[in-house]
C-alpha positions as CSV (number, residue, x, y, z in Angstrom):
1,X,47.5,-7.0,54.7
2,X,47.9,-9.5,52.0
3,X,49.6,-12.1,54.0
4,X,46.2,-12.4,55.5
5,X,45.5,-13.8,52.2
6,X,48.3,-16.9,52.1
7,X,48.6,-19.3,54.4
8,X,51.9,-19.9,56.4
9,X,52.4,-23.8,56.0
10,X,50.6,-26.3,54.3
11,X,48.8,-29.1,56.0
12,X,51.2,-31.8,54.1
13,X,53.8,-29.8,55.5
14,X,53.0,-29.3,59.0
15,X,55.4,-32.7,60.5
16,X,58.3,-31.6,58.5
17,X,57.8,-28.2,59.5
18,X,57.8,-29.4,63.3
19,X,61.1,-31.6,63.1
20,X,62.8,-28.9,61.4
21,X,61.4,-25.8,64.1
22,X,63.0,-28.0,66.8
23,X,66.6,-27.5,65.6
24,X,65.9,-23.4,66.2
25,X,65.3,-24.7,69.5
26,X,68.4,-27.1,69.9
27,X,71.1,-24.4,68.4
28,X,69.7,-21.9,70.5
29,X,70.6,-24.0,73.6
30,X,74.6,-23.8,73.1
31,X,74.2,-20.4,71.8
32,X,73.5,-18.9,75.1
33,X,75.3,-21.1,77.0
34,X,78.4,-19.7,75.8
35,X,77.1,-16.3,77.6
36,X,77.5,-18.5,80.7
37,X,80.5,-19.8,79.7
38,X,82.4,-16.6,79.3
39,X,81.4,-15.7,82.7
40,X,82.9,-19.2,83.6
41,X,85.9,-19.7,82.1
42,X,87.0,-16.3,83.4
43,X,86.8,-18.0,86.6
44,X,88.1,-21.2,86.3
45,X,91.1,-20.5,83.8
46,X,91.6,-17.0,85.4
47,X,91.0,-15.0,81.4
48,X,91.1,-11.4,81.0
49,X,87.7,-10.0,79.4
50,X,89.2,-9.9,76.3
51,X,90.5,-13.6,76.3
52,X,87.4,-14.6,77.4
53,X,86.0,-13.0,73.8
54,X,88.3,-15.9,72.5
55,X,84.9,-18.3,73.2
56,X,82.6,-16.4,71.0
57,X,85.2,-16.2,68.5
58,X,86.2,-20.3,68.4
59,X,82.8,-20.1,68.3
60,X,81.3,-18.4,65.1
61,X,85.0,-19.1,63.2
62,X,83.2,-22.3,63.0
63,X,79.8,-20.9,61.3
64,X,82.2,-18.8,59.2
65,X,84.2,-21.8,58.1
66,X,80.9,-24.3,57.6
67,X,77.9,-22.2,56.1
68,X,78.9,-22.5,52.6
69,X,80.7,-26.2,52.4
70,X,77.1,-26.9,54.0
71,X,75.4,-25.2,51.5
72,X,77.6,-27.2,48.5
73,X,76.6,-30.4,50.4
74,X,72.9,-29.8,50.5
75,X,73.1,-28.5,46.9
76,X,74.5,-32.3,45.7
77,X,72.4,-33.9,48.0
78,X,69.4,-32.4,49.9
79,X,68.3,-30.2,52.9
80,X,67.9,-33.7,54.7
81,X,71.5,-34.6,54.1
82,X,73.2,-31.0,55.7
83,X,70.4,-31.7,58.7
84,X,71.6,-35.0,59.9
85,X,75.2,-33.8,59.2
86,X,74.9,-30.6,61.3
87,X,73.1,-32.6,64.4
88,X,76.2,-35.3,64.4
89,X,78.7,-32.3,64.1
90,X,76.3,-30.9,67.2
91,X,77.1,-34.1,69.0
92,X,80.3,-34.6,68.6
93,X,81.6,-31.2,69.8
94,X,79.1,-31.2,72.8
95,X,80.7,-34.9,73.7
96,X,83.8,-33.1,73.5
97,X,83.7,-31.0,76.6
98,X,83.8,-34.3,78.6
99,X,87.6,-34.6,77.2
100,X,88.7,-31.3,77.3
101,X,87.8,-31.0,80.9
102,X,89.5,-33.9,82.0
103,X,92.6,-32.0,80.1
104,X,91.9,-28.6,82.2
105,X,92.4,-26.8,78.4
106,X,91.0,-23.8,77.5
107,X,92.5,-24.1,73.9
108,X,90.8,-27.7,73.8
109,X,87.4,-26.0,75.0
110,X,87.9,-23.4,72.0
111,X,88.0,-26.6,69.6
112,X,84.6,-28.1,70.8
113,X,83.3,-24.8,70.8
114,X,84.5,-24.8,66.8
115,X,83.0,-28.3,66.3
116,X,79.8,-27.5,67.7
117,X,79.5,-24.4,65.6
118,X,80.9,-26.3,62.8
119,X,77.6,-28.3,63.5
120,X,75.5,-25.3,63.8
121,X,76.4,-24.1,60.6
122,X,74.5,-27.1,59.0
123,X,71.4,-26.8,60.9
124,X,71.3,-23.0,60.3
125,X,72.1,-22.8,56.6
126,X,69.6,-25.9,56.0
127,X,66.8,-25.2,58.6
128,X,66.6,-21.0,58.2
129,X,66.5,-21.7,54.0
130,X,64.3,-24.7,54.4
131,X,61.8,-23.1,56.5
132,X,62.0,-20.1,54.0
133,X,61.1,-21.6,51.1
134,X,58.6,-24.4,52.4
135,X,55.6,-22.8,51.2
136,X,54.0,-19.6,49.7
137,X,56.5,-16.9,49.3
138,X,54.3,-13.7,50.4
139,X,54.3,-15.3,53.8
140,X,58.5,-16.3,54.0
141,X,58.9,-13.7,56.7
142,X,56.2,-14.5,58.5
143,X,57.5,-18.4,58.0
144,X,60.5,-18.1,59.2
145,X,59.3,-15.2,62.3
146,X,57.4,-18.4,63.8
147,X,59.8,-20.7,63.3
148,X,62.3,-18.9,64.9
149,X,60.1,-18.0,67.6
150,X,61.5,-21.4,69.1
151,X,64.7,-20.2,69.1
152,X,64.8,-17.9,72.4
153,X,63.0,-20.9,74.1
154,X,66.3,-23.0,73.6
155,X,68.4,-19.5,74.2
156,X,66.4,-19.2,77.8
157,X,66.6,-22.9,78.6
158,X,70.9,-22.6,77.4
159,X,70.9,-19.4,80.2
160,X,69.2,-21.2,82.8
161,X,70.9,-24.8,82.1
162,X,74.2,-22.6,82.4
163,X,73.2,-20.6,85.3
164,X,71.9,-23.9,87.8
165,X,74.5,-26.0,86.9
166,X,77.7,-24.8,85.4
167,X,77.6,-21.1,87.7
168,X,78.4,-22.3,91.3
169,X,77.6,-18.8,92.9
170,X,81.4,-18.9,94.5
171,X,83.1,-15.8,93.8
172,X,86.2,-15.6,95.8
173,X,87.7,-12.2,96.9
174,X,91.6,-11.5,96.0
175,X,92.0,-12.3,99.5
176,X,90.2,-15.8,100.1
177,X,92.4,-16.6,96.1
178,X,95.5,-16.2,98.4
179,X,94.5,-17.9,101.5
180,X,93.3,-20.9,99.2
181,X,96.6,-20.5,97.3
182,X,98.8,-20.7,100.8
183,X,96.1,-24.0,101.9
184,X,97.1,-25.5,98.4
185,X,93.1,-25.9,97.8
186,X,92.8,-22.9,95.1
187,X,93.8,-25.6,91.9
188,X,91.1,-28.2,93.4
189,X,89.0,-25.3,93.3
190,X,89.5,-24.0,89.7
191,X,89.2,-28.1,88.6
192,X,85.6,-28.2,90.1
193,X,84.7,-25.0,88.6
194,X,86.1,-26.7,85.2
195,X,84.2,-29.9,85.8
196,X,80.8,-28.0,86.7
197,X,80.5,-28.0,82.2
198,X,80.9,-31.3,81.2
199,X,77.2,-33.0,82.7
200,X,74.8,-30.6,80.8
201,X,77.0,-30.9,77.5
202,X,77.1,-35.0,77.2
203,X,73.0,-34.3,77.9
204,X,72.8,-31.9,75.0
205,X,74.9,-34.5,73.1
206,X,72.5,-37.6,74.0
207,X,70.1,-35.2,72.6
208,X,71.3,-34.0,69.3
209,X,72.4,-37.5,68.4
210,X,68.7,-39.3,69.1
211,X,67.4,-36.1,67.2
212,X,69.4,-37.2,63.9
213,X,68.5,-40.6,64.1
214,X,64.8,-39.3,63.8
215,X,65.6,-36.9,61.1
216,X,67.5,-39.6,59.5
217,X,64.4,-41.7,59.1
218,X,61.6,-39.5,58.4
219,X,61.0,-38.8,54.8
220,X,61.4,-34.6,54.2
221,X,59.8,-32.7,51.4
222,X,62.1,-31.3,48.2
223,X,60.6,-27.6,48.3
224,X,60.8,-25.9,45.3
225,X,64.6,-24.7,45.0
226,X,65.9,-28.1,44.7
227,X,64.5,-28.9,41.4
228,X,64.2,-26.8,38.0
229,X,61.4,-26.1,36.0
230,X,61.9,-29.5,34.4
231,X,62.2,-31.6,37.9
232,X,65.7,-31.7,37.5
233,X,68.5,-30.9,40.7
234,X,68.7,-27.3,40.4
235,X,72.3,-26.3,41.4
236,X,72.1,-22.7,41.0
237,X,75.3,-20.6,40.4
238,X,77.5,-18.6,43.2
239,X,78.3,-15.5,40.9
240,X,74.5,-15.1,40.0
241,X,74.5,-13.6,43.8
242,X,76.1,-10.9,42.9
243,X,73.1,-9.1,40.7
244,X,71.1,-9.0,43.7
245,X,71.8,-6.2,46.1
246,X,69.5,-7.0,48.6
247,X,71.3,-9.9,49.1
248,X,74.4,-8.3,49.5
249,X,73.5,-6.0,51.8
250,X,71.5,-8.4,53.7
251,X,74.6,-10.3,54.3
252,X,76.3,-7.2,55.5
253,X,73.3,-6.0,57.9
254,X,73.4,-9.6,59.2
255,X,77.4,-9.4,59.9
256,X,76.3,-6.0,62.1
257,X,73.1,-8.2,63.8
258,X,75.0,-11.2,64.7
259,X,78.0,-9.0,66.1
260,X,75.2,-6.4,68.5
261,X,73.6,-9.6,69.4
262,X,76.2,-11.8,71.0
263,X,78.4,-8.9,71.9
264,X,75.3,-7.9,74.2
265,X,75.0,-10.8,75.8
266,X,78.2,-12.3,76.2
267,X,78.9,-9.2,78.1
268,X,75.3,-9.1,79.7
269,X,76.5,-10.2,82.8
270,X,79.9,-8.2,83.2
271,X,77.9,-5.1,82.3
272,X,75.2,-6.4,85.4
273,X,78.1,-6.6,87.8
274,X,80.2,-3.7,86.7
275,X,77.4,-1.0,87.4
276,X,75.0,-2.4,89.8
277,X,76.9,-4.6,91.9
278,X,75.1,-8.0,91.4
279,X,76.0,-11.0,91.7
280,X,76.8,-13.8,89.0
281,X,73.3,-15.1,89.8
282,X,71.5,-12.4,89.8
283,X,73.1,-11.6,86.9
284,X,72.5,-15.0,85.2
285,X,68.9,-14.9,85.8
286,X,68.6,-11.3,84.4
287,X,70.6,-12.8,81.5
288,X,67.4,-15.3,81.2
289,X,64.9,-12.6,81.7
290,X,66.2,-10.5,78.9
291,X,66.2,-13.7,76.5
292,X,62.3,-14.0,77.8
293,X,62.1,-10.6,76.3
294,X,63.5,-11.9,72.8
295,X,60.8,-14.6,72.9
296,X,57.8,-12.3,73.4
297,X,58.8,-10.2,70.8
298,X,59.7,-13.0,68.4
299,X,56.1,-13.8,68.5
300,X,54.3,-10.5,68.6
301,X,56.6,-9.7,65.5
302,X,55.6,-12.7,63.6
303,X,51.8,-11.5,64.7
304,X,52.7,-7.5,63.4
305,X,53.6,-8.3,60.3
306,X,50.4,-9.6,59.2
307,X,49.8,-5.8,59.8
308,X,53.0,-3.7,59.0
309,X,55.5,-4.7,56.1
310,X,58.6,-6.6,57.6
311,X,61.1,-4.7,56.6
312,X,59.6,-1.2,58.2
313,X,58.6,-2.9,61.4
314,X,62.4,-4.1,61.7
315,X,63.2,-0.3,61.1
316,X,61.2,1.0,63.5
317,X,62.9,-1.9,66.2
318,X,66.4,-0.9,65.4
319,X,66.0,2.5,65.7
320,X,64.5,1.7,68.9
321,X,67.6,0.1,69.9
322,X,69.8,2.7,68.6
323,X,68.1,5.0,71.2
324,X,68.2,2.1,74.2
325,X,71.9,1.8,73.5
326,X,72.4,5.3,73.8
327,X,71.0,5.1,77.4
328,X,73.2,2.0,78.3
329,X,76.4,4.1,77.0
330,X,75.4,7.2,78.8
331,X,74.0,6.3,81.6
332,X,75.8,3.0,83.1
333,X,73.7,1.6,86.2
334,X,70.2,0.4,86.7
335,X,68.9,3.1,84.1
336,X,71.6,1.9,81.3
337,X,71.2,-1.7,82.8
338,X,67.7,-1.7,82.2
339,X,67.8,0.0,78.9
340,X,70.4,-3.4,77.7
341,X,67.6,-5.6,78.5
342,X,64.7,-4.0,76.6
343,X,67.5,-4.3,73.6
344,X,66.3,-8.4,73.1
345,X,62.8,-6.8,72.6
346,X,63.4,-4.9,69.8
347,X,66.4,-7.2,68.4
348,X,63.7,-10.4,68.2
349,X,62.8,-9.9,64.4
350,X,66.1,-9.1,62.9
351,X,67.7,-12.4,62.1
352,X,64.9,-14.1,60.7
353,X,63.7,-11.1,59.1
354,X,66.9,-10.3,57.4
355,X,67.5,-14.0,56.4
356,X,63.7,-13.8,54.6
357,X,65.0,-10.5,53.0
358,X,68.1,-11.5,51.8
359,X,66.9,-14.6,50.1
360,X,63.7,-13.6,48.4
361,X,63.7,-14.2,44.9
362,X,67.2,-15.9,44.8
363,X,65.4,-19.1,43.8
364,X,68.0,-22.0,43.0
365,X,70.3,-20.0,44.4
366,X,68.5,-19.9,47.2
367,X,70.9,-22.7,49.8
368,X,74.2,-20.4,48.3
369,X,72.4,-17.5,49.5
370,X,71.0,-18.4,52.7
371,X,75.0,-20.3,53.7
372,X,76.4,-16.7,52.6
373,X,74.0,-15.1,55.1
374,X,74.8,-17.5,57.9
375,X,78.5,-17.0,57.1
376,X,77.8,-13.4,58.6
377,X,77.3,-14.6,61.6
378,X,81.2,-14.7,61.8
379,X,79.9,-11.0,62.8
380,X,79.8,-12.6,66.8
381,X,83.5,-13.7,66.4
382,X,84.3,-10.2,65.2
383,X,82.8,-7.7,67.4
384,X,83.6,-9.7,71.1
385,X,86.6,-9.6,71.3
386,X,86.7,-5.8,69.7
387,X,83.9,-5.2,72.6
388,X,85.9,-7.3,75.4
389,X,88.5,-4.9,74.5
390,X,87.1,-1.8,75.1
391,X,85.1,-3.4,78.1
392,X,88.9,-3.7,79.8
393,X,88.6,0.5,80.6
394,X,84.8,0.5,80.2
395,X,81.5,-1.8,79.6
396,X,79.5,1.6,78.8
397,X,82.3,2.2,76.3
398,X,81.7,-1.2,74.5
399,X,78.2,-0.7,73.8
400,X,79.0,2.0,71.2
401,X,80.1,-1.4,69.0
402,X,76.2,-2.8,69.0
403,X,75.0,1.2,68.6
404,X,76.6,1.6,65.0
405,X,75.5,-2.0,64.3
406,X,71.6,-0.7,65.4
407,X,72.2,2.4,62.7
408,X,73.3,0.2,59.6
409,X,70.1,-2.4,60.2
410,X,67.8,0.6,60.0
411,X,69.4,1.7,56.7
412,X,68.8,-1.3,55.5
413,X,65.6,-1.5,56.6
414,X,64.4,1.4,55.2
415,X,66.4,1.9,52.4
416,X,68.2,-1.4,50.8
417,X,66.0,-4.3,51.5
418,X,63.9,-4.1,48.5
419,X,64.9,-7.0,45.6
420,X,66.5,-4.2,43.2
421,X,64.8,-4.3,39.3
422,X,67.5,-6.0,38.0
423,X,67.4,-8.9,40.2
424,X,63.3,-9.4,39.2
425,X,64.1,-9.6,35.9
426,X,66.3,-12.3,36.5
């Protein structure tokens, strides 16, 4: 109860906090997309599931890569500086998609998929530890729980961006591939479907580049990690992390979130057709309705944590999706369908709630810190391909990969999340 007693965000703070809640919003847009784009690009450029994996892969190589270069530039220069950086990054790589499809490339897709996370890896490292530390400390969850509250908005409005305009609905049979093929119409066919990207990326890139400009010239609060106790730059030091096991296992319980999360929906749709016969549609908007699911229970969480202490409420969701899981693994149809899309319920809370974990008490270390934890998210780049491969003989099968992940986050939950005494003493 005694974040009833602190307030989230201070009035002086309440524009920057805006500007800064918008870019959940923005990186959640190509996040989710790429669920689409999966689907997609193993239609137009005729990929196996587990080349298709390839996407998410390109994909968070590029958070992997980033987080901590973008923690080193916000440590010399500010939170502002990594902001505007990661939104130009963002731009560039969603401009890219206009190029690549005129090439008809997968491997030049890939890139801008790497650029754009390159990008992301700015905004996330910056925004998740700028949010965090912008105000009192008993209330960083709960900070950082609203905040990204905004995220699943963009996550829904990437799902149904991808799902009106990039999915065409055409699914051609074997049989109608060969009669296009013998017409000489089935590579104008696979163009268009390439083509169908490139409109809502240079939008998102219009986007993205007005939204640095504004950054760019809005003046942002220093919160307290950026300075010392005497006002100087604090620059904080990489091998103090290592006193801190919370931190460390935070990173590692993010690694296992990031991997259940877009493993689950990358394959959201695959696992939809697979075992209840729907189509891509269908499937897309299901897709969206699970993501609504994320969103409601990003909010109620940031609300239940005024009552139940973070880390047991995140327990009490994973073990709830450790159960769901089981259900999708053993009982593939409608019931285990069903069971994957109560999953973005219970998985709202874990990567801000993790992120506020991991970083509490790290102080100047803090932008090190955080860029270590979004490095995990190289967990997604990990875990779809390993899932696209055992999705080739069974989707059910690949679900065991976000089970064990479910298991670990409720160990830490429970058991690891508490700053050890060691790292209070400082």
């Amino acid at each position: 109860m005694s974040g009833e007693r602190h307030s989230i965000i201070r009035r002086e703070h309440l524009l920057p906090f805006i500007l800064v809640t918008a870019l959940f919003f923005f990186w959640g847009v190509p996040n989710n997309l790429n669920d689409v784009l999966i689907k997609q690009f193993m239609k137009s450029f005729e990929l196996s599931r587990l080349e298709a994996g390839l996407v998410q892969s390109a994909f968070y190589m590029g958070y992997f890569l980033l987080s901590l270069p973008a923690a080193l530039l916000m440590r010399r220069f500010s939170y502002k500086a990594g902001l505007v950086a990661g939104l130009l990054l963002f731009s560039l790589g969603t401009f890219l998609f206009y190029p690549a499809a005129l090439a008809a490339q997968f491997g030049f897709f890939l890139f801008a998929l790497f650029v754009i996370a390159s990008g992301l890896a700015f905004l996330e490292t910056g925004a998740n530890s700028f949010i965090s530390v912008l105000g009192d400390q008993a209330t960083s969850e709960r900070r950082l729980n609203l905040a990204q509250a905004f995220n699943p908005i963009g996550a829904i409005a990437g799902v149904l961006i991808g799902t009106f305009f990039i999915l065409s609905g055409v699914e051609l049979s074997d049989a109608e591939i060969l009669q296009r093929q013998a017409a000489g119409t089935y590579e104008a066919y696979l163009r268009h479907e390439t083509m169908r990207v490139v409109t809502p990326y240079l939008v998102i890139s219009a986007v993205t580049f007005i939204w640095a400009l504004i950054l760019l010239f809005t003046r942002l609060p220093h919160p307290g990690d950026e300075t010392d106790d005497g006002g100087a730059p604090a620059r904080g030091r990489f091998r103090d992390l290592f006193r801190y096991r919370h931190f460390l296992l935070g990173v590692l319980a993010q690694f296992f979130y990031v991997g259940a999360q877009v493993g689950t929906w990358s394959f959201f749709i695959q696992y939809a057709q697979d075992y209840t016969g729907a189509t891509e549609k269908f499937a897309g908007y299901l897709l969206a309705g699970t993501l609504g699911m994320f969103l409601v229970g990003r909010f109620l969480a940031a609300y239940a944590m005024r009552l139940v202490p973070p880390a047991r409420l995140m327990g009490v969701f994973a073990l709830a999706n450790v159960l769901l899981v089981a259900v999708s693994v053993t009982f593939p149809g409608w019931a285990g369908l069903w069971a994957v899309f109560l999953t973005s319920f219970f998985m709202s809370l874990m990567f801000p709630t993790i992120f506020a974990l991991g970083v509490k008490g790290l102080g100047v270390n803090t932008k090190i810190g955080g860029s270590l934890i979004i490095m995990a998210i190289v967990g997604g780049a990990v875990f779809t391909p390993v899932m696209g491969a055992l999705a080739e003989s069974s989707m059910a099968l690949a679900m065991l990969v976000p089970l064990v992940s479910y298991l670990f986050i409720s160990l830490y939950s429970f058991l690891w999340s508490r700053p050890s005494w060691s790292a209070d003493r400082g």
